[in-house]
N, C-alpha and C positions, 0 to 999 in steps of 0.2 A: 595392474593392480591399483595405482594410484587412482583411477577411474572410479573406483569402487567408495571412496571418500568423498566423491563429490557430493553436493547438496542439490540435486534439480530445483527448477523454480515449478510448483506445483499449481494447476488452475481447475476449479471445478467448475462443468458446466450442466446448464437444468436445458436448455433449449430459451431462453429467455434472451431479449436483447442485451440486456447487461452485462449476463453471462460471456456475450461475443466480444463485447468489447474490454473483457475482465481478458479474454486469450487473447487479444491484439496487446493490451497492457503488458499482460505476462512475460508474450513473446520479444518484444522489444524488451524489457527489465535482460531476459533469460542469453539473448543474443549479446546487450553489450557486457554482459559478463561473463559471456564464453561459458554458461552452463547449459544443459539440456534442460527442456521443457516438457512437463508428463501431464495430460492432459486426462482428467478424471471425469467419471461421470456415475452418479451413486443412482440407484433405481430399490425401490421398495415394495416390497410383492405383498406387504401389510394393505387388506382392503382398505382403512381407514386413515391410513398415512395421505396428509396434505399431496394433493394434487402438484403436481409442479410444473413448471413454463411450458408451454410448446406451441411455436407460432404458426410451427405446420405440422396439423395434425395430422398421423399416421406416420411420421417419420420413427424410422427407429433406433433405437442406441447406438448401434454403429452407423446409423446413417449421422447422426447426429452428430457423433466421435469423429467423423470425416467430414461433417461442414465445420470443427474445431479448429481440426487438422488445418484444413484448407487458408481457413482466415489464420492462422498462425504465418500461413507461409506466405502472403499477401505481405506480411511486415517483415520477416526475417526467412527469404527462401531456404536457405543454407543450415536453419537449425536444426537442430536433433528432436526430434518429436517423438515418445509415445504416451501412448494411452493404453487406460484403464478404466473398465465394466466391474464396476464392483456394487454388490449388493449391500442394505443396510438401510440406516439411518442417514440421511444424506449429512447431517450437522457432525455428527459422531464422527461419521467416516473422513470426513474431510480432517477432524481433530487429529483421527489418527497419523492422515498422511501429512501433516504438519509437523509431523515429529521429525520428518527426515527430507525437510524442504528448505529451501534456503528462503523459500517468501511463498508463502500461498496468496493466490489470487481467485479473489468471487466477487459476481457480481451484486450490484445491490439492491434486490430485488426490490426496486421499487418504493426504499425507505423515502428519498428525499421528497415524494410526491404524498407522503403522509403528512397528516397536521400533528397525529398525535403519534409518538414514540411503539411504536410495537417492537417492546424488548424480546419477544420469542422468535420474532423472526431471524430465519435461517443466517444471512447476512452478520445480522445484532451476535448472534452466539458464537459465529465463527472467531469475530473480529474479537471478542471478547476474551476468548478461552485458548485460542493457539497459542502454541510455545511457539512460532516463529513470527517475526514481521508480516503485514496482512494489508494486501491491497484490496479496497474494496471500488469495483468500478461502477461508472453511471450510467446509462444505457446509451446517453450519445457523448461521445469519445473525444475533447477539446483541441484543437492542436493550436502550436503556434505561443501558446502563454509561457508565461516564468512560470519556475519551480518554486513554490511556496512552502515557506517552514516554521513554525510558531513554537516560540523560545518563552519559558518562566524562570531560568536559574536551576529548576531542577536536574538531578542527572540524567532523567531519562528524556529531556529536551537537548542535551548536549548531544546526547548520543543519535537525538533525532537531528538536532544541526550536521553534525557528521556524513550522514544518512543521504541528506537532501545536499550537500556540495560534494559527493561525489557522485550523486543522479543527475546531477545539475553537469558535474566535469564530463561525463560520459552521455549526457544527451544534447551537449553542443548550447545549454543555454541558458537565460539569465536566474539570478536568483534573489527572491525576495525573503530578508527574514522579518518577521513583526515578533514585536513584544507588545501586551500589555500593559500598561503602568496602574500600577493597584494604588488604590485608595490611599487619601493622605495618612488615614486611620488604622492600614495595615501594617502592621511590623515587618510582612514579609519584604516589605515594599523597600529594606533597609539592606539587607541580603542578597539582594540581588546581584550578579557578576557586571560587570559595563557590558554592554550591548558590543560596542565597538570593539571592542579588547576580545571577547569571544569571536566577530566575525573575523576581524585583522587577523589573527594566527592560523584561522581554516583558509581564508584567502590566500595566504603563505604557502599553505601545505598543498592544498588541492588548484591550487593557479587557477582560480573562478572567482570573479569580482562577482560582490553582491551588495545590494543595494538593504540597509540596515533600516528599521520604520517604527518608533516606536510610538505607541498610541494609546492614549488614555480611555478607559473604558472596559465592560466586561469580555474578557478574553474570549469564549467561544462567539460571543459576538462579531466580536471584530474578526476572528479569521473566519470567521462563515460568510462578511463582506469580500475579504481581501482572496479568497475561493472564484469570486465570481470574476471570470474572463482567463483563470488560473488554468495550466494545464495541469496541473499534480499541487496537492496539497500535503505537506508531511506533518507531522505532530510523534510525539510522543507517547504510548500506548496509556502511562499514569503519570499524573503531575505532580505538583508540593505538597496539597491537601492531602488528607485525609476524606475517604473516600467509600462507600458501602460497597461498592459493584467491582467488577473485575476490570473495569476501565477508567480511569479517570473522568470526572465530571466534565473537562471542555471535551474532553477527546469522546466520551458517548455523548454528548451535544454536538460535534462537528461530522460525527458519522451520520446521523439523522437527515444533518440539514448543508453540508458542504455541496455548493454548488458542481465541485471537480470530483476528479475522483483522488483518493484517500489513501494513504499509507500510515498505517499504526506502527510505527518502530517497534522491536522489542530486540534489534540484534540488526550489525552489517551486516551486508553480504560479501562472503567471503567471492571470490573467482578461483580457477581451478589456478593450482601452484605454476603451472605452466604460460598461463596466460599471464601472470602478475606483468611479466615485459612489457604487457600491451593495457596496464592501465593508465590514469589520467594522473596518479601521484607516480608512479614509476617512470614515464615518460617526462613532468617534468624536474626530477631529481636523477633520472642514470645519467 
């Protein structure tokens, strides 16, 4: 029964390269946290519904659902895998199963290769509108880089600090945090927590040193740099501002144009009560 409370990490896939590397993402998130992985795939019998990926044509949904499968198990053989054929709106549908996911994972269809913003794409809406944390990945898949996380004082960059030193604890590696420094003309610039003082007590808690960077300049700028040679990029889904969109202004400017691939915070990831024994804060305080 306790099974029944778990949160799978949830991935949708179009047949698109991104897409594959959104399930290698997923799967590796899905394994070091001891949850299952439910691997989606939405199809639209609407004539006029957007065309979606497919690098080889004639394949079909399940064949599709089984080259998902396949590169899942290429990262993590031993995970739990299923999948789901589900009809619909491919953006909707994935909203739905976001409700009962501990992270959904899509790829990015191809945003960072645009100059200009295309807010309707599939990618843009997901990230935008899920109740849960949202990995959005890049077609080619970095390895080897630090885990990068950008901090404004806000809480929902604390809870992305969180976030990224214990993906950082559980993926064996370094972490870079960057802050902003806002204009000498901004008040916010007064408010702000010490840089140090925030790292120093996750360091503490999660036993992962991290190298702290603050840098004068406009914020989605700077972590759109510090992205590049990045294995993962974390942010915050909304920042200090005040804001029209359902995303924060750096955070829909770094989904656009982040060289890595993307995690929008909006919540930890819990692991199942059982595995707690076998995380990175419970191994180094039992």
């Amino acid at each position: 029964m306790r099974s029944s409370s778990v949160l799978p990490v949830v991935v949708g896939v179009d047949g698109s390269e991104s897409s594959m590397s959104a399930v290698r993402a997923a799967a590796a998130f899905a394994s070091r946290y001891g949850l299952p992985l439910r691997v989606v795939h939405v199809f639209n019998w609407l004539p006029d519904s957007p065309r979606q990926a497919d690098p080889q044509p004639g394949t079909t949904a399940h064949e599709l659902l089984e080259r998902a499968v396949a590169a899942a198990s290429t990262v993590a053989p031993d995970l739990a895998v299923s999948t789901r054929l589900l009809e619909g709106a491919p953006g909707s549908t994935l909203l739905r199963q976001a409700r009962t996911a501990s992270l959904l994972a899509v790829g990015d269809g191809g945003l960072s290769g645009h100059v200009c913003l295309p807010t309707q794409a599939g990618a843009v809406h997901v990230a935008a509108r899920a109740s849960c944390s949202v990995l959005v990945a890049r077609a080619r898949h970095p390895f080897g880089g630090s885990v990068v996380v950008g901090v404004n004082g806000s809480p929902a960059s604390e809870q992305a600090l969180d976030f990224a030193f214990d993906t950082a604890a559980r993926r064996g590696t370094d972490l870079l945090v960057v802050r902003a420094v806002p204009t000498a003309d901004d008040p916010a610039g007064d408010r702000l927590p010490d840089l140090a003082e925030l790292v120093a007590v996750r360091e503490d808690k999660y036993r992962v040193p991290a190298r702290a960077r603050t840098v004068p300049g406009d914020p989605a700028t700077i972590l759109i740099a510090a992205s590049q040679g990045a294995s993962l990029l974390i942010v915050g889904a909304r920042g200090q501002h005040a804001y029209g969109g359902l995303l924060g202004s750096v955070s829909q400017t770094v989904l656009h144009h982040s060289c890595a691939p993307l995690i929008l915070v909006r919540g930890l990831i819990a692991p199942p009560p059982d595995r707690y024994a076998q995380s990175p804060v419970a191994a180094a305080t039992g």
